[in-house]
VMD Tcl script that draws the C-alpha trace (Angstrom):
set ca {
  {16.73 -13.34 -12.59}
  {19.48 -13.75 -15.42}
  {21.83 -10.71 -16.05}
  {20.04 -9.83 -19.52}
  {16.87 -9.32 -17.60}
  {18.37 -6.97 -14.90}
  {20.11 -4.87 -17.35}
  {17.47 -4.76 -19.50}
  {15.11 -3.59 -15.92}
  {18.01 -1.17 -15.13}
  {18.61 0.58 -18.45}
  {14.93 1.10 -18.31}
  {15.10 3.05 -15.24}
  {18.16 5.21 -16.07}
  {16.51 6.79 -19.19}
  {14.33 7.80 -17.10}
  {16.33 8.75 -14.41}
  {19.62 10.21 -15.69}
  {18.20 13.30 -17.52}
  {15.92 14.21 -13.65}
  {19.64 13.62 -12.37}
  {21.40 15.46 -14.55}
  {19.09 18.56 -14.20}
  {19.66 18.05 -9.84}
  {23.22 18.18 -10.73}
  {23.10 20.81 -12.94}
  {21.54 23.22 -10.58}
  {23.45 21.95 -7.46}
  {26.54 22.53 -9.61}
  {27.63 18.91 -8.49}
  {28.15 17.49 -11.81}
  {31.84 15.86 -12.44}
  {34.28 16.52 -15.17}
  {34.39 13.14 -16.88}
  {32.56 10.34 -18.06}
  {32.75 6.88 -16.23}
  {33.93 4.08 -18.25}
  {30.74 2.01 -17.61}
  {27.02 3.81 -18.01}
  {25.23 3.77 -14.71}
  {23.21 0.91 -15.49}
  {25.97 -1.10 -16.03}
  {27.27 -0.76 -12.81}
  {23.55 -1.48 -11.11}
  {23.86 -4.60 -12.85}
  {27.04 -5.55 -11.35}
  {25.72 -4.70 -8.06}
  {22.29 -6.60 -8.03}
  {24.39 -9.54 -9.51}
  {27.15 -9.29 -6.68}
  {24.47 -9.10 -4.19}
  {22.44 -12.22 -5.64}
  {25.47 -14.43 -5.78}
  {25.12 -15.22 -2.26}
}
mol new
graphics top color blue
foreach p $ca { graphics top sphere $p radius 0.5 }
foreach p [lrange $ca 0 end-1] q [lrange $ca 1 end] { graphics top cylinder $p $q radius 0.2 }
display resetview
């Protein structure tokens, strides 16, 4: 898998995922006070492409 394709496969799954995890963190009153400098698929990328690299 190449890096475009992963982020493309991530950033697919967070728009669907963020706003369900927002809501859970919402209600749990969980949620944080700032914004990370990468989006969450960004850093899924990094991770599948650490763990690929052998």
């Amino acid at each position: 898998m190449d890096t475009t394709t992963i982020l493309c496969a991530s950033d697919e799954f967070f728009k669907e995922f963020e706003p369900r995890r927002e809501q859970h963190l919402l209600e749990s009153s969980l949620k944080r006070g700032r914004q990370g400098a990468l989006c969450l698929s960004e850093v899924i990328t990094i991770m599948v492409e650490f763990h690929l690299s052998g």
